[in-house]
Each structure stands twice: as C-alpha cells, then as structure tokens.
C-alpha positions as CSV (number, residue, x, y, z in Angstrom):
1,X,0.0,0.0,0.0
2,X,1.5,3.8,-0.7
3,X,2.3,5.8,2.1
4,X,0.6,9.3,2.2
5,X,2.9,11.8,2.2
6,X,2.2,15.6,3.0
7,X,3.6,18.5,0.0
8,X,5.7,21.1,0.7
9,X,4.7,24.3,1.3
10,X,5.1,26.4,-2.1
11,X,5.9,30.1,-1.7
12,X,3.2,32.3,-2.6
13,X,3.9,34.2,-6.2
14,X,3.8,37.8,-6.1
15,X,2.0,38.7,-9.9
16,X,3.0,42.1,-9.2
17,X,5.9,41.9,-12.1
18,X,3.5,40.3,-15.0
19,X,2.9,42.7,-17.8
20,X,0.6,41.5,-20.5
21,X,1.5,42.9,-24.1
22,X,0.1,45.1,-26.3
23,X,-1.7,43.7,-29.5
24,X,1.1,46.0,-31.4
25,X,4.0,44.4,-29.4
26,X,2.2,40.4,-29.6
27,X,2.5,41.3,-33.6
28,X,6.1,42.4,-33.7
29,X,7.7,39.8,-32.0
30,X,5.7,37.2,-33.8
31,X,7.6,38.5,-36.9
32,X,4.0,40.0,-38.2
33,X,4.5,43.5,-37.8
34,X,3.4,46.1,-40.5
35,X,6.6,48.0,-40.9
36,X,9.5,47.2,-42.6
37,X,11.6,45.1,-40.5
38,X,15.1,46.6,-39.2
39,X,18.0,45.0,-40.9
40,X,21.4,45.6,-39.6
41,X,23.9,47.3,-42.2
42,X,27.5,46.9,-42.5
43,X,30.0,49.6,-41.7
44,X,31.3,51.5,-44.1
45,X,34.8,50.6,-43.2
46,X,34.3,46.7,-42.1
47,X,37.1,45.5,-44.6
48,X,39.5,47.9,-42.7
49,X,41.5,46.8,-40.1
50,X,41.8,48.6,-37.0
51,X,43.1,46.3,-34.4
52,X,45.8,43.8,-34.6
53,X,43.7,41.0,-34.3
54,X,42.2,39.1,-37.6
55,X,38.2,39.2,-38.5
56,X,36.3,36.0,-38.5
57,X,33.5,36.1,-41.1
58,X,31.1,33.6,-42.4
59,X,30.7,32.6,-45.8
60,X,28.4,30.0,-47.9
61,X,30.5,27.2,-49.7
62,X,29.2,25.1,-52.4
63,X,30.6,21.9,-53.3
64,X,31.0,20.0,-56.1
65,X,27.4,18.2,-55.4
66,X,25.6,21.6,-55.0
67,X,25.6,21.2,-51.1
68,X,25.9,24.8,-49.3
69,X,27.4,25.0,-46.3
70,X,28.6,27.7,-44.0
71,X,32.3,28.4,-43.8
72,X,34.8,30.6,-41.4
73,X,37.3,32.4,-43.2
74,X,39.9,34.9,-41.9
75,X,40.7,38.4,-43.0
C-alpha cells in the first residue's frame, strides 16, 4: 500500500511583475509586424582593419554536389 505523504509548502507568487503585451508588441515579435523590418547594415569601413587582431566572417560554400554550407574564413 502507498504511504501518504504531506507537499511542501510552495511560496506564494507575487504577480505584481506580469505585464501582459500590447496587440502592437504580440504582432512584432511574432515577426507580423506592419513596418519594414530593421535589418542591420554593414559599416562602411568593415574590410578595414583597425586592431591587430584578424576578423572572423562567415561565408556559404558550395561543393561539387551543390551542397551549401557555411564556412569561417579569416581576414
């Protein structure tokens, strides 16, 4: 036969914090929003080099079969 046991006592949760969001914000983040969406630009001077250090970017690489894959090169 199972033994009874008692729960522990949960702390109460204070609901204070909760914010519900706007139909405007629900939209946005969902990726529905009626604006253009922002799209981050390059710098002007990305290619330049101003520290001594080298610049990792990431490139698509097709292969002989017309796989792509992602790739790091160095500048």
């Amino acid at each position: 036969m199972a033994r009874r046991t008692e729960r522990a006592v949960q702390p109460t949760r204070s609901h204070a914090r909760r914010r519900t969001r706007t139909a405007a914000a629900a939209r946005r983040l969902s990726g529905l929003a009626d604006g253009p969406a922002h799209v981050p630009q390059p710098r002007e001077d990305a290619d330049r080099i101003s520290s001594k250090h080298p610049i990792m970017h990431w490139v698509l690489v097709t292969d002989d079969d017309g796989r792509t894959r992602p790739e790091t090169r160095w500048l």
